[in-house]
BADONU-468139 format. One record per residue: x, y negated, z of N, C-alpha, C in turn; residue number from 1; residue in three letters. Coordinates in pm, whole numbers, plus 50000, padded with zeros to 5 digits. Layout:
<pts>
  neast  nnorth    nup  caeast  canorth   caup  ceast  cnorth    cup  resi  resn
      X       Y      Z       X        Y      Z      X       Y      Z   NUM   ALA
...
</pts>
This chain:
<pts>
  neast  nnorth    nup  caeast  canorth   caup  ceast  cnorth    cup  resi  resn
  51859   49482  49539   51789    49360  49502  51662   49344  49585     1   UNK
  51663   49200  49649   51515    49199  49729  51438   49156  49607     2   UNK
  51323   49296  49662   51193    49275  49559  51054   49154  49657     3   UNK
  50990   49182  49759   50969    49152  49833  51030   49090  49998     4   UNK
  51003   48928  50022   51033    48852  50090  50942   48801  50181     5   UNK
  50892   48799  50270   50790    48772  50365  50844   48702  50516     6   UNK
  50822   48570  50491   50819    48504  50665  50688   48450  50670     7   UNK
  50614   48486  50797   50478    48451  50816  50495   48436  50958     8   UNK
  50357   48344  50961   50289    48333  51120  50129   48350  51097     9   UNK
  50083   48390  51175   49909    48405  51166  49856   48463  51311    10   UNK
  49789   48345  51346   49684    48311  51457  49556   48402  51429    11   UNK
  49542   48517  51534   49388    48565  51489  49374   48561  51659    12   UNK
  49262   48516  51696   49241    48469  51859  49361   48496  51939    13   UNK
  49329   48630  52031   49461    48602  52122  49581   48680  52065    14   UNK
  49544   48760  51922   49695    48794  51870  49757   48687  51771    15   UNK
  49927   48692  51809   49949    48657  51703  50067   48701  51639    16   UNK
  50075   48719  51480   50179    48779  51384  50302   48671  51379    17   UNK
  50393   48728  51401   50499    48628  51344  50595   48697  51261    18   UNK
  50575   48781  51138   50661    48893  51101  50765   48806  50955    19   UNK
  50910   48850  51015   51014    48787  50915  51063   48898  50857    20   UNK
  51048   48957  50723   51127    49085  50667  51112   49080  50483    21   UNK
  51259   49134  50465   51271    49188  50374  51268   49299  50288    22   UNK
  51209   49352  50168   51226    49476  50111  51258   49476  49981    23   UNK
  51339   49579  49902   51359    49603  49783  51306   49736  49757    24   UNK
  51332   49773  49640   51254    49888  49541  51233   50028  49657    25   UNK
  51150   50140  49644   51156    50250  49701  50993   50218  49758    26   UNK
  51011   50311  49898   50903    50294  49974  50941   50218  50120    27   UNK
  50881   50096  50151   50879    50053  50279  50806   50005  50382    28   UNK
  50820   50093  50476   50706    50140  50546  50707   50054  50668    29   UNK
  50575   49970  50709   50584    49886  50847  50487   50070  50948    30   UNK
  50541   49977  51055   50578    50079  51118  50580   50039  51274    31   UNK
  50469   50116  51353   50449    50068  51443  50318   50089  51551    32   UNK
  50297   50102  51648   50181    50154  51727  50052   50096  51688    33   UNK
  49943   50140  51710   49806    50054  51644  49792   49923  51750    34   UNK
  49763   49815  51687   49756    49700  51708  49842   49665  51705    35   UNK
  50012   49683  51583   50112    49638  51677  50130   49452  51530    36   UNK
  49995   49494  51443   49999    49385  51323  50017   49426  51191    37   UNK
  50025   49557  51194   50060    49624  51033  49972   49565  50939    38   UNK
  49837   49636  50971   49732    49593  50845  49729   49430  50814    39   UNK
  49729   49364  50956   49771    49225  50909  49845   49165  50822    40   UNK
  49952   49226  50819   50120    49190  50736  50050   49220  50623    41   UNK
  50055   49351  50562   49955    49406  50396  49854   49285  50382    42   UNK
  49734   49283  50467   49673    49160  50412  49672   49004  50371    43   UNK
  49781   48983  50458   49863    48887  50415  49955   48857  50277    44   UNK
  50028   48990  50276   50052    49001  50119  49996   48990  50002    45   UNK
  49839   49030  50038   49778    49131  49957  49676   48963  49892    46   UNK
  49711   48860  50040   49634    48739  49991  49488   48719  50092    47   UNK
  49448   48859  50091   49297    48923  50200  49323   48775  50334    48   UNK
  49456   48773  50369   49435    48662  50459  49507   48530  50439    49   UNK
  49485   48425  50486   49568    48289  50463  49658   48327  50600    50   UNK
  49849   48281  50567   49901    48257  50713  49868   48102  50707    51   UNK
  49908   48098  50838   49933    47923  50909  50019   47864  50890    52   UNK
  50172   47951  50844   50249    47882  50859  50359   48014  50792    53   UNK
  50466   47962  50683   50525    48089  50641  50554   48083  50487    54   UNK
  50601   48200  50431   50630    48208  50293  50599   48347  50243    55   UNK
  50582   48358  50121   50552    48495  50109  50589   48520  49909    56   UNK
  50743   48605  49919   50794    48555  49767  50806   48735  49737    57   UNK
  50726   48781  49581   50763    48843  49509  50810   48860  49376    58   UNK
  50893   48920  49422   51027    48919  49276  51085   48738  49260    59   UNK
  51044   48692  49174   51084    48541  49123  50942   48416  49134    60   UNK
  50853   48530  49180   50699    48462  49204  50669   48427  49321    61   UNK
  50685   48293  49417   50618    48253  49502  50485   48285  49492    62   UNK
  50401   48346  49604   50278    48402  49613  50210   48309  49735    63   UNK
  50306   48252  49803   50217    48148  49933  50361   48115  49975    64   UNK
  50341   47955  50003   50401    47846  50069  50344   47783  50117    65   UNK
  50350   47797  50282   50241    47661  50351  50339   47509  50326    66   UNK
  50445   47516  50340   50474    47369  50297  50432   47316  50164    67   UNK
  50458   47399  50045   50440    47358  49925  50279   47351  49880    68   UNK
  50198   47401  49983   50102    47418  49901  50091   47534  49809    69   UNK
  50116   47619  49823   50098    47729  49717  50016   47855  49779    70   UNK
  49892   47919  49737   49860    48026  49756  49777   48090  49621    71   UNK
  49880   48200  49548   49801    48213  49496  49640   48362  49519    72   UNK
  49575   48326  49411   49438    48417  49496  49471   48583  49441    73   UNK
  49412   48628  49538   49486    48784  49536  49466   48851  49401    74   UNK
  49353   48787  49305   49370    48855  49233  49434   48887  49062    75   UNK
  49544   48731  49127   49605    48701  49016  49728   48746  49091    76   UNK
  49768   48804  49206   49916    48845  49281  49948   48997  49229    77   UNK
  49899   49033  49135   49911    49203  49039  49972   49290  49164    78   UNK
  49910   49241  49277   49911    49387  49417  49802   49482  49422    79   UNK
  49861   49561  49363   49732    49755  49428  49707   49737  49562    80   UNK
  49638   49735  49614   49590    49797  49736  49495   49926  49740    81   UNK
  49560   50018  49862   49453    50147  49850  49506   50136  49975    82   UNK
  49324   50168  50073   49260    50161  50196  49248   50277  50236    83   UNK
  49225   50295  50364   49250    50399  50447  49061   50455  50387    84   UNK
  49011   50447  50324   48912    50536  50253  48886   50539  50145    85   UNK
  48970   50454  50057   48955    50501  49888  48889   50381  49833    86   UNK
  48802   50353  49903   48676    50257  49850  48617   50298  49672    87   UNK
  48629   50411  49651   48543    50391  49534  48423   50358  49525    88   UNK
  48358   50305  49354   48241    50250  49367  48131   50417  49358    89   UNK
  48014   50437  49455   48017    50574  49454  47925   50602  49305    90   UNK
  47839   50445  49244   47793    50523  49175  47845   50539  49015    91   UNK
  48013   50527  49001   48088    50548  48876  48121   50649  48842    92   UNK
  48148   50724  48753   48231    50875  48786  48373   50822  48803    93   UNK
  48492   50937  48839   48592    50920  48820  48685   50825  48744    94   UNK
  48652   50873  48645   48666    50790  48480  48722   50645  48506    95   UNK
  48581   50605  48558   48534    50473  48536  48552   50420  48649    96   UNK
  48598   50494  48773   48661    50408  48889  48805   50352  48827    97   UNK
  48870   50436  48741   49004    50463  48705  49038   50329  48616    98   UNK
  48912   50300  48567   48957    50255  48435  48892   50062  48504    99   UNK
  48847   50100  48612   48837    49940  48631  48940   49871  48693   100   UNK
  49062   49950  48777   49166    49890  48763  49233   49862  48644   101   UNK
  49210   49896  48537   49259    49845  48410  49174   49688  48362   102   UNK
  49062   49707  48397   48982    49586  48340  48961   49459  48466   103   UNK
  49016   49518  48591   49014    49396  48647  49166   49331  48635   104   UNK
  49272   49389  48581   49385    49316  48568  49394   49264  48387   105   UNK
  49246   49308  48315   49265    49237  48171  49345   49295  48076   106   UNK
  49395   49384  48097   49491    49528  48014  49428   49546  47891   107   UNK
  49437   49575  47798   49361    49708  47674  49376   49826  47765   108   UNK
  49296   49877  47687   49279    50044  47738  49403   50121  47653   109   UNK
  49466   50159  47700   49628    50244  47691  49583   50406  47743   110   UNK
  49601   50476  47648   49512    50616  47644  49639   50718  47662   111   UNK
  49732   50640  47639   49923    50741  47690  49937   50735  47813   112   UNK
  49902   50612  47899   49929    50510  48023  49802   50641  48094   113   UNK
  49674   50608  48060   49549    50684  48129  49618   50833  48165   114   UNK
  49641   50895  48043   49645    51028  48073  49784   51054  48175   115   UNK
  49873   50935  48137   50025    51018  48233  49982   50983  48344   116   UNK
  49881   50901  48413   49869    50887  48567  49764   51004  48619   117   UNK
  49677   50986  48524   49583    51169  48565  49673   51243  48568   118   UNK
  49770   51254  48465   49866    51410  48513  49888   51406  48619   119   UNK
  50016   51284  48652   50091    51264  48742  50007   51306  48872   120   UNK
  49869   51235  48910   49787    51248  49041  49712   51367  49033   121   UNK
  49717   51436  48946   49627    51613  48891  49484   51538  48968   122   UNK
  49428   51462  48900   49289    51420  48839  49237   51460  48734   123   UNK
  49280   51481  48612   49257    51474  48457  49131   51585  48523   124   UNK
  49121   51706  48562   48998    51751  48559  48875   51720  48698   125   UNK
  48890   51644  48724   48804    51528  48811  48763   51442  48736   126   UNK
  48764   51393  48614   48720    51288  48504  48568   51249  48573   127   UNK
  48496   51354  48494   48353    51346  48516  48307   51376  48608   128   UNK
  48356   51349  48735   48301    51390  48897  48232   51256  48922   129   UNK
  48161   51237  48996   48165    51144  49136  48154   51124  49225   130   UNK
  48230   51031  49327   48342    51018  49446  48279   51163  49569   131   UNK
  48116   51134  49575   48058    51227  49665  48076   51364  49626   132   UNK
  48185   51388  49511   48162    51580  49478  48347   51568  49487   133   UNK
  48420   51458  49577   48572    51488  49553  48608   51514  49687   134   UNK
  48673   51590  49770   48745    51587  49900  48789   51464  49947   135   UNK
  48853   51469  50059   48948    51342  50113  49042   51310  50026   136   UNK
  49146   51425  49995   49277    51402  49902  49224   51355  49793   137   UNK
  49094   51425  49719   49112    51397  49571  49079   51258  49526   138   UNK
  48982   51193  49657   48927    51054  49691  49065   50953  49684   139   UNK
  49129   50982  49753   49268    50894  49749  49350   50873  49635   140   UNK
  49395   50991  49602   49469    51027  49463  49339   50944  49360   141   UNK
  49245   50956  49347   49174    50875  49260  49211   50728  49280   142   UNK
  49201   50693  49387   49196    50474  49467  49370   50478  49452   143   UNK
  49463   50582  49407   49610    50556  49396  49582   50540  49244   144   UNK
  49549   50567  49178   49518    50570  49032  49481   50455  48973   145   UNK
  49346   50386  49043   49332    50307  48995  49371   50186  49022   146   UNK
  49464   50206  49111   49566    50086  49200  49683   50056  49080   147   UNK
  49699   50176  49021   49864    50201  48922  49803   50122  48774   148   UNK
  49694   50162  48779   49668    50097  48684  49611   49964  48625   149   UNK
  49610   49913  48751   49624    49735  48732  49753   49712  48676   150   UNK
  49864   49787  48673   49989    49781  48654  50036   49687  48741   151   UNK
  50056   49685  48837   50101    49620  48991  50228   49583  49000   152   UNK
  50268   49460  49044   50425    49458  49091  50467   49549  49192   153   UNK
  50398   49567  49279   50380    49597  49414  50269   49677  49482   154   UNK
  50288   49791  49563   50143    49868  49593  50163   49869  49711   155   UNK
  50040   49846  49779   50004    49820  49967  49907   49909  49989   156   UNK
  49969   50035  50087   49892    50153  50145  49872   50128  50295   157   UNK
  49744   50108  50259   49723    50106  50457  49661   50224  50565   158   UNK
  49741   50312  50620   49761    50411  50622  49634   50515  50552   159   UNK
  49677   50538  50435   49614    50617  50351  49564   50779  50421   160   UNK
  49633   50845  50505   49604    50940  50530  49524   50966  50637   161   UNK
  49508   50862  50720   49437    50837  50854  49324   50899  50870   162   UNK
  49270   50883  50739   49101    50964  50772  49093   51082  50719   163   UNK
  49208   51149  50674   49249    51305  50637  49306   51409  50719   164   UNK
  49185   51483  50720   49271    51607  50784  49342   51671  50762   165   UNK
  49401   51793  50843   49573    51779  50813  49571   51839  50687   166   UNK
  49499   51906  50673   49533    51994  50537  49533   51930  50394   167   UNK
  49435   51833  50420   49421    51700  50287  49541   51634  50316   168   UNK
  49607   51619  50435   49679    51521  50426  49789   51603  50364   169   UNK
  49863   51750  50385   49950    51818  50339  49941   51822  50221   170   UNK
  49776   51802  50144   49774    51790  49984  49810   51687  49939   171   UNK
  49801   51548  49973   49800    51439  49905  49998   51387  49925   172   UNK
  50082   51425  50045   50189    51390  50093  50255   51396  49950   173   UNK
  50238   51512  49897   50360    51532  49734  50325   51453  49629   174   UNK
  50209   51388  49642   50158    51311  49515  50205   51134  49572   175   UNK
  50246   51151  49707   50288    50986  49759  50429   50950  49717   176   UNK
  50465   51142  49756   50649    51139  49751  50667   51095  49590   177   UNK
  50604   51173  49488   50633    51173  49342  50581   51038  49241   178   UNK
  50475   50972  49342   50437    50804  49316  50593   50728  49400   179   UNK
  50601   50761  49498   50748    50664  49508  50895   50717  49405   180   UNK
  50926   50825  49347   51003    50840  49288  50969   50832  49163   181   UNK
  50820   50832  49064   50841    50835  48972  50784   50716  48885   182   UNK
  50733   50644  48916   50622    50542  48941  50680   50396  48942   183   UNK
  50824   50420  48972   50837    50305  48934  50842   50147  49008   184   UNK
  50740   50156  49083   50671    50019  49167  50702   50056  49268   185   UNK
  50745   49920  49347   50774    49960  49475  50686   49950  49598   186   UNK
  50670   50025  49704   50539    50039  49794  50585   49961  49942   187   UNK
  50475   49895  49958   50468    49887  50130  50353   49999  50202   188   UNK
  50416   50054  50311   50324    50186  50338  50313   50186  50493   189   UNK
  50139   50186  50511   50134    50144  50630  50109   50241  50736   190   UNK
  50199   50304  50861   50215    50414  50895  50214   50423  51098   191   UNK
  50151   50482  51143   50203    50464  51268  50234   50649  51299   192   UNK
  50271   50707  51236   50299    50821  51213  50404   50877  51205   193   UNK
  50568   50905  51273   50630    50877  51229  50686   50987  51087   194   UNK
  50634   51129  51109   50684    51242  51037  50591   51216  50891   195   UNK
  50490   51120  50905   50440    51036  50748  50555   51006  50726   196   UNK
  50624   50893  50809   50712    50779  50735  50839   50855  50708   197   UNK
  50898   50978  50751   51000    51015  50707  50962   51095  50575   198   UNK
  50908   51138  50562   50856    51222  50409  50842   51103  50297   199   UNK
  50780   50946  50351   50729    50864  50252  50823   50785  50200   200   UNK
  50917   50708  50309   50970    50598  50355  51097   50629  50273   201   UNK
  51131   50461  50238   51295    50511  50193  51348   50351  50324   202   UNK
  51270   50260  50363   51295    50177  50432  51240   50159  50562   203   UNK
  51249   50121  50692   51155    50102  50794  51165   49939  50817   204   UNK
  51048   49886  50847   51047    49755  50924  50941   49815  51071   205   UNK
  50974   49820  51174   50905    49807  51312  50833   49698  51328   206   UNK
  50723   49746  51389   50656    49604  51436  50606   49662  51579   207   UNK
  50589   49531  51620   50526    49568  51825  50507   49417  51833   208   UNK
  50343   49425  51874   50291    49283  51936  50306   49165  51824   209   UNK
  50292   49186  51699   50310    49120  51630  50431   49083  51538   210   UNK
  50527   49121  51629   50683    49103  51543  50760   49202  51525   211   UNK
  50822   49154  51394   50910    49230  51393  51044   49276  51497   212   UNK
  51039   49406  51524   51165    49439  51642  51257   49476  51593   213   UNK
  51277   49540  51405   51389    49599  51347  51358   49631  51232   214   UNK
  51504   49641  51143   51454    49665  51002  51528   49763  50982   215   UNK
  51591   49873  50926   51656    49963  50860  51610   50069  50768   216   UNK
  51694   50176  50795   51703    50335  50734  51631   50361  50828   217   UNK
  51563   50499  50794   51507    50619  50859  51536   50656  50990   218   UNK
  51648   50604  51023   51748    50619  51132  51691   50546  51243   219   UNK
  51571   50413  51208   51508    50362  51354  51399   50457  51412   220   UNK
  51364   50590  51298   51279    50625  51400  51341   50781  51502   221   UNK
  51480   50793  51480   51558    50864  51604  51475   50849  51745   222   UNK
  51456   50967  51816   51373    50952  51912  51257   50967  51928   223   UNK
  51198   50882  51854   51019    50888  51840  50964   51024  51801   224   UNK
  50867   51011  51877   50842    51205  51800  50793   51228  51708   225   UNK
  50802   51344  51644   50724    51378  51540  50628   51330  51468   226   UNK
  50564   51340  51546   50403    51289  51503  50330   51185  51535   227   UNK
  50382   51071  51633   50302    50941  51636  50341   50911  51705   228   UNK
  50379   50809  51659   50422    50684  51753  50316   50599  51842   229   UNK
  50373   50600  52007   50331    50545  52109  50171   50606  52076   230   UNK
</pts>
């Protein structure tokens, strides 16, 4: 079942996006050399940008139609986003980074919901920290937390691990794999990495120069090496 539907165009000076793709449930990962339009595509989803020209449909919810007139504002489109640094607010504890994705999507506070995502992300004893006493990993795994708990149709990672070294990044990889299998929601994951995208990915869309060049299985990144693409 397509969960996510996206045809866009978007003019930013001399680049421009023209990305047409589909995705359903799992993890699906754009995919592609830096500058090739990734973060663009996510922000586009995410609402962060207006296209020019295009459509952009999740689940049964039109989210932007330039013919029709329709955009709605990102923060009624129930999309998580978590940034390649976490963005917590630094002066909240843990807690209370956690719990404002609950209050910016208007939720009650659900104290079954709280604790199974601390398990799930092994936060629960990080509660009373803040952000400046957490590592790289534990920083992320926190901004994945409070992404889940807007209760999201949809979650947009823009390459989350980028500013982790390898060893954070070897910590946080099992908590991405066990958010795409257990979690429920389905991810767009933004990667120019390719041995990320095979551990993360259950889908690939390619991008280069703005467009899309291919969509499949795991199987488009045959060839490419290990560790980064172009």
């Amino acid at each position: 079942m397509i969960v996510l539907a996206v045809a866009v165009e978007k003019q930013l000076g001399t680049f421009m996006l023209a990305a047409r793709f589909e995705a359903a449930g799992g993890a699906t990962a754009l995919f592609g050399p830096s500058g090739a339009g990734k973060t663009t595509v996510v922000n586009v989803i995410a609402g962060l940008l207006t296209p020019d020209r295009g459509s952009i449909a999740l689940d049964d919810t039109v989210l932007f139609d330039a013919a029709a007139g329709i955009n709605v504002p990102p923060h009624r489109r129930r999309i998580g986003y978590v940034f390649q640094e976490g963005r917590l607010f630094p002066h909240l504890s843990v807690r209370q980074n956690l719990d404002y994705g609950r209050r910016m999507s208007g939720r009650p506070h659900d104290v079954k919901e709280f604790e199974r995502i601390a398990t799930m992300l092994d936060i629960g004893r990080l509660l009373d920290r803040r952000p400046r006493l957490l590592s790289g990993g534990e920083r992320q795994r926190v901004a994945i937390g409070r992404a889940l708990l807007m209760h999201p149709r949809l979650l947009l990672f823009d390459e989350p691990l980028a500013s982790l070294d390898a060893g954070h990044k070897r910590e946080i990889l099992p908590y991405l794999v066990r958010l795409r299998d257990e979690a429920g929601v389905p991810m767009v994951y933004v990667s120019h990495t390719a041995a990320e995208v095979r551990r993360i990915a259950t889908d690939v869309v390619r991008l280069d120069d703005g467009r899309v060049v291919a969509c499949g299985g795991l199987d488009l990144l045959n060839g490419i090496d290990a560790e980064t693409f172009g």
